[in-house]
C-alpha positions, 0 to 999 in steps of 0.5 A: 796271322792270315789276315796280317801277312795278307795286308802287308804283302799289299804294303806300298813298299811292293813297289820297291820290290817290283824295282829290285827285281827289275835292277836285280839289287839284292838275292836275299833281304834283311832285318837290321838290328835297329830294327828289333831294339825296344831300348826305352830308357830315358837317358837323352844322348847327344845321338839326336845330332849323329848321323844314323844313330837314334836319341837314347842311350844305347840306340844302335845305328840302322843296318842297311846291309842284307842279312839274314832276315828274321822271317820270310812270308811267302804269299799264296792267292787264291781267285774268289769271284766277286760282286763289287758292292761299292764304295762303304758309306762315309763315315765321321773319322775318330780324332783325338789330340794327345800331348806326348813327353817332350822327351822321345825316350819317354814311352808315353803308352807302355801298356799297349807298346810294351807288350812282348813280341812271341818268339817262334823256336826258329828265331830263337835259333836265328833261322828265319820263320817260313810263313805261308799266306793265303791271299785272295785276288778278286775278281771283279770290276773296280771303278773311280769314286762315284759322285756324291749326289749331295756335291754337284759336279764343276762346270764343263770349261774349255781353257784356252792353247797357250804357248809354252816353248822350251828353254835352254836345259841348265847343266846337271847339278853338281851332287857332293856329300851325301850322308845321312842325317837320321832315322825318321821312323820306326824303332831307334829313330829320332822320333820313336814312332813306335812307341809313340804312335805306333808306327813301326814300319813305314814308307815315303815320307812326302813333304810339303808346307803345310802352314808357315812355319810347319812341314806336313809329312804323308806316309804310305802304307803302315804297319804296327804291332808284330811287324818284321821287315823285309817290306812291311810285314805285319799288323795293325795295317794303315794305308797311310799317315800323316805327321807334322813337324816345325823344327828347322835345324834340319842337320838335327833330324826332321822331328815330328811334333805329332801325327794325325791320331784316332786313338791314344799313341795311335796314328790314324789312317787318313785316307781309307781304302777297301783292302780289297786285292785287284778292287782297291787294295790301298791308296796312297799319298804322292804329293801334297800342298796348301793354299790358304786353309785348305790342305790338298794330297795327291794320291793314288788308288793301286788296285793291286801290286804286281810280281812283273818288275817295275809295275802295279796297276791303279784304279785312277790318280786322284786329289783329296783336300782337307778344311780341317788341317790335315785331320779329316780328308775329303776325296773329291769325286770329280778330280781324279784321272781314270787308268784306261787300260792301264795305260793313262798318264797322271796316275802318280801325281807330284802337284806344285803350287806356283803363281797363278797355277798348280803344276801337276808332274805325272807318271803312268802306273808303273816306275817305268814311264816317262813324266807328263806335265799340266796346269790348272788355276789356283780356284779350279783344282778340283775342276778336271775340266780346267786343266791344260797339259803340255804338249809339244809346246803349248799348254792345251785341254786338246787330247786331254791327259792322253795328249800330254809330251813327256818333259822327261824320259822313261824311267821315272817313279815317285816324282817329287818336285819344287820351285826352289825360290832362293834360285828361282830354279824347278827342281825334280827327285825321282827313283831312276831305275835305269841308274839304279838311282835317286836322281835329280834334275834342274829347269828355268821352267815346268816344261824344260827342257830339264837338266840331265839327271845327277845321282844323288843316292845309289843301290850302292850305298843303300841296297833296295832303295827308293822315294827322294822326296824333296823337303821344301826348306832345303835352301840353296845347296843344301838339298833335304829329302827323304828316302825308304828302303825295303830291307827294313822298311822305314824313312831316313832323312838325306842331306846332299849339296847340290851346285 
């Protein structure tokens, strides 16, 4: 259990953590009793359409209220003086492809979900379990990826300055009836990742097009068998995932036609990481999109999470593409944006196709810092030399990243943003720490001026929030997104009408 605790201590959804500390959300977290249900019965309700309320028989609906929570880790480190041996060499990923009952509460793997979780004799009095875990912090000189000899590196180009003044801010939308539509992830949801996929805890769910006519879906760190929530607790630890959906009544719930899998009811990892505290403890997704056959996923390599409110510190913000639609991943070894000192921009990435460009919106390490923007064209993504960043009114390779103006004021984390083609309008969502908020913003254009930020969901309502990432077919005022919350540690789609 050593080794479990360790990994989940470093699960992505420290970074909700860090926040709640800093906005003082909640003295005391909880499991909430959708979280412990293994209903498998095969009767489908019309619960598929209810808000909160998963697609069988008795799934009760998600508890978001802090309770009494069913187990509490307490992460002891440890120094261990290291040498850091590198990167492992690459290795080919195992794939398969599985065909899934179409109905989701038809338990497609029993021998390997159903295996019975044991019970401590504190649980069965209802008092959470005290769980000491020792947890070794490294040290050791972590770096970016190394180039690989067999892929030469881009050329060296030099863009020119080109002006980019700002415009009139649009008014702050209007945000009315929010609700939500449904359990993503986890036990009861509409999708029951648990019993198919084994994904019991999870987080973000960053979503882009991945093909005409389908969503991709990149989740963060991921856990499996033996998993207690608050934050994702347990086994079976994942650095991050991906899944695939087509359906687009989204009022029904995103449902997920399969994941990215390595084994039977297995989600895979698609990203790796070294596992390693204060060297690489994980990597995860921040944005993704596609351009013609080849997917693209933002990214970013955490070298270790933090107790100090609001911050985690990455190794470099980088850019992986697949050939392969999503099933194997490359991470480029020249596209990535070094964390100097812990203070460089461009760490956490939300990367938005448009025109002849992508548009890179970027933050520092932390959910604090203000949002930096850059360009770069479509045929030179990976070419880190091609980028120009905005700068007091133009766009410029001048400074670098270092010398990019923030578009938006501190604090912002988890940048999701789109180009809202119905009306013709740049939309940005992200965690306001300072409002205790999901927000969003409006622009004519990438570099603003934005729109004053409208609260969409708040503390109020779901406690230990974070995430809102924007689902690319909301139309109009119908904006979708996702959000994750600590207590119990998996996404839910959100429905908010903004005008």
């Amino acid at each position: 259990m050593a080794t479990t605790g360790v990994r989940a201590v470093a699960s992505s959804a420290r970074l909700l953590a860090v926040a709640a500390a800093a906005l003082t959300w909640a003295a005391v977290t909880a499991v909430p009793a959708a979280a412990d249900s293994e209903n498998d019965s095969t009767t489908t309700t019309s619960g598929l359409s209810a808000p909160g309320v998963g697609p069988c028989a008795a799934d009760p609906a998600p508890v978001h209220n802090s309770l009494i929570p069913k187990t509490l880790e307490v992460p002891v480190p440890y120094p261990v003086p290291t040498i850091d041996p590198g990167p492992p060499k690459p290795t080919v990923p195992q794939r398969i492809r599985m065909d899934l009952p179409s109905d989701p509460c038809t338990n497609p793997c029993p021998d390997l979900t159903d295996v019975p979780e044991p019970e401590s004799l504190l649980s069965r009095l209802g008092l959470p379990e005290l769980r000491i875990n020792p947890q070794p912090f490294y040290f050791a000189i972590p770096g970016g990826p190394p180039p690989q000899p067999a892929q030469p590196a881009p050329p060296n180009l030099r863009p020119p300055t080109d002006p980019a003044p700002r415009v009139a801010a649009r008014p702050a939308p209007h945000v009315s009836d929010v609700h939500e539509v449904a359990k993503e992830t986890g036990a009861d949801s509409i999708n029951r990742t648990d019993k198919r996929w084994q994904v019991y805890g999870t987080d973000l769910g960053i979503m882009w097009e991945s093909a005409p006519g389908e969503i991709a879906m990149a989740f963060g760190d991921t856990v499996g068998r033996g998993f207690h929530p608050p934050g994702g607790m347990g086994g079976d630890w994942r650095s991050n995932l991906i899944a695939f959906s087509s359906n687009r009544d989204l009022q029904r719930g995103m449902v997920i036609d399969r994941m990215v899998t390595d084994t039977r009811c297995h989600a895979a990892e698609v990203l790796d990481s070294r596992k390693a505290d204060n060297i690489e403890i994980t990597t995860i997704p921040t944005s993704g999109f596609a351009l013609g056959n080849r997917q693209y996923l933002s990214y970013m390599s955490i070298r270790t999470w933090n107790s100090i409110p609001g911050t985690f510190y990455t190794n470099y913000g980088g850019i992986a593409y697949s050939d392969d639609h999503g099933e194997t991943w490359t991470k480029d070894p020249y596209a990535h944006w070094d964390n100097i000192f812990g203070l460089a921009n461009f760490q956490v990435g939300a990367m938005v196709p448009h025109g002849d460009h992508v548009y890179l919106f970027g933050t520092p390490n932390t959910r604090l810092g203000a949002v930096g923007l850059a360009r770069v064209p479509t045929d030179q993504i990976l070419n880190p030399t091609a980028y120009q960043y905005w700068s007091n009114g133009s766009w410029t390779p001048v400074g670098g990243a270092a010398a990019a103006t923030p578009i938006v004021d501190a604090p912002a984390g988890e940048l999701s943003v789109r180009f809202d083609a119905s009306r013709d309008v740049w939309q940005m969502s992200y965690l306001d720490t300072g409002q205790a908020a999901i927000v969003v913003r409006e622009s004519d254009t990438p570099q603003g001026e934005w729109s004053a930020g409208a609260p969409t969901v708040t503390v109020a309502d779901f406690p230990e929030l974070y995430g809102g990432f924007i689902h690319p077919w909301s139309t109009g005022s119908d904006l979708y997104f996702t959000i994750s919350t600590w207590s119990d540690y998996n996404v839910y789609l959100m429905h908010a009408t903004v005008q």
